[in-house]
Phi, psi and omega in degrees: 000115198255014222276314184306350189266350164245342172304319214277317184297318160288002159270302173341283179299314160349300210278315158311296179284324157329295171289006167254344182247016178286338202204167141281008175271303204300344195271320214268291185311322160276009143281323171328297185303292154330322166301303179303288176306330183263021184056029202248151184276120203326321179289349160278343190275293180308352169286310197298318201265290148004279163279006152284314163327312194261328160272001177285317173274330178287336177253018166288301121347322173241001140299313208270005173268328186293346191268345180280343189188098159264306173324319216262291226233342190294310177279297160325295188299329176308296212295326175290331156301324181293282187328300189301324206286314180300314205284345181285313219293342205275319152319297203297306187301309200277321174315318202282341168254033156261338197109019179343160146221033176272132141302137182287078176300030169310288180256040154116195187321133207183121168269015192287099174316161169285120180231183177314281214290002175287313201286354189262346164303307181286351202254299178299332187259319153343305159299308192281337155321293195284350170261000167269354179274326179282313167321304154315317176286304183266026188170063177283006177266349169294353184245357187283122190291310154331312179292343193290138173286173163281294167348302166270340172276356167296335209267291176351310207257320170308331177306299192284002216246302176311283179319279196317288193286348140320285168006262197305315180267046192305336169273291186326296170355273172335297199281330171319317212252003166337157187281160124334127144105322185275150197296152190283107170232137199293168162339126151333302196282139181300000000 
């Protein structure tokens, strides 16, 4: 019983689309943010972050069906979390070598410039997508909803509840674990 290989993706995005759409200051910053990191013309930016919401949630939508018809929903949702997640780490990647100064609104309002570890985040959710989508394909009974125990989704769901908030707080995460010696600066995040 695998259940974390579809929670940690299915919180991530949940937790994603939630947070850009909690407020209108937070949607707005990430079409900003949008624009900037994907180069798009400021009349593109609220279309464009629109559909990232909105594939974040629909494909968020097709984790929580997955964990209910893992045979059926389980590898498509997977490869589509895979999808979303390379195309996040590829964006993230070509802004952090032109030389951004945008902030990452990945998980919602943030002055936290973009740096390696968002890309090295999305990259990392990306992998674990595509290795719970192989997992799925080659061994669906590990996700078959017949085997769970109470135990192992107590174990499962904890796992996953710990990963998803690594995630998200990935900047609080940085500045807690900073080297000795570098200067004390407050939190980033609002």
């Amino acid at each position: 019983m695998l259940v974390a290989l579809v929670l940690v993706p299915l919180g991530a995005l949940a937790v994603s689309a939630a947070a850009k759409v909690r407020s209108r200051a937070a949607f707005t910053g990430f079409a900003a943010a949008t624009a900037d990191l994907g180069r798009l013309p400021a009349r593109l930016a609220a279309p464009a972050a629109t559909a990232v919401v909105l594939a974040e949630a629909v494909l968020a939508a097709a984790l929580t069906g997955a964990l209910l018809a893992p045979r059926v929903l389980a590898a498509p949702a997977l490869a589509g979390a895979a999808v979303m997640f390379a195309a996040f780490a590829a964006v993230l990647a070509r802004a952090l070598a032109g030389g951004t100064a945008a902030a990452c609104h990945c998980f919602g309002p943030s002055r936290a410039r973009v740096a390696r570890r968002h890309v090295i985040r999305a990259g990392v959710l990306a992998v674990e997508a595509a290795t719970a989508g192989a997992v799925a394909v080659s061994a669906p009974d590990l996700l078959d909803p017949a085997g769970w125990s109470a135990a192992g989704l107590l174990v499962n769901g904890c796992s996953a509840v710990a990963a998803v908030a690594a995630v998200v707080h990935l900047d609080t995460l940085a500045w807690l674990l900073r080297r000795p010696g570098q200067p004390r600066r407050p939190l980033e995040e609002p």
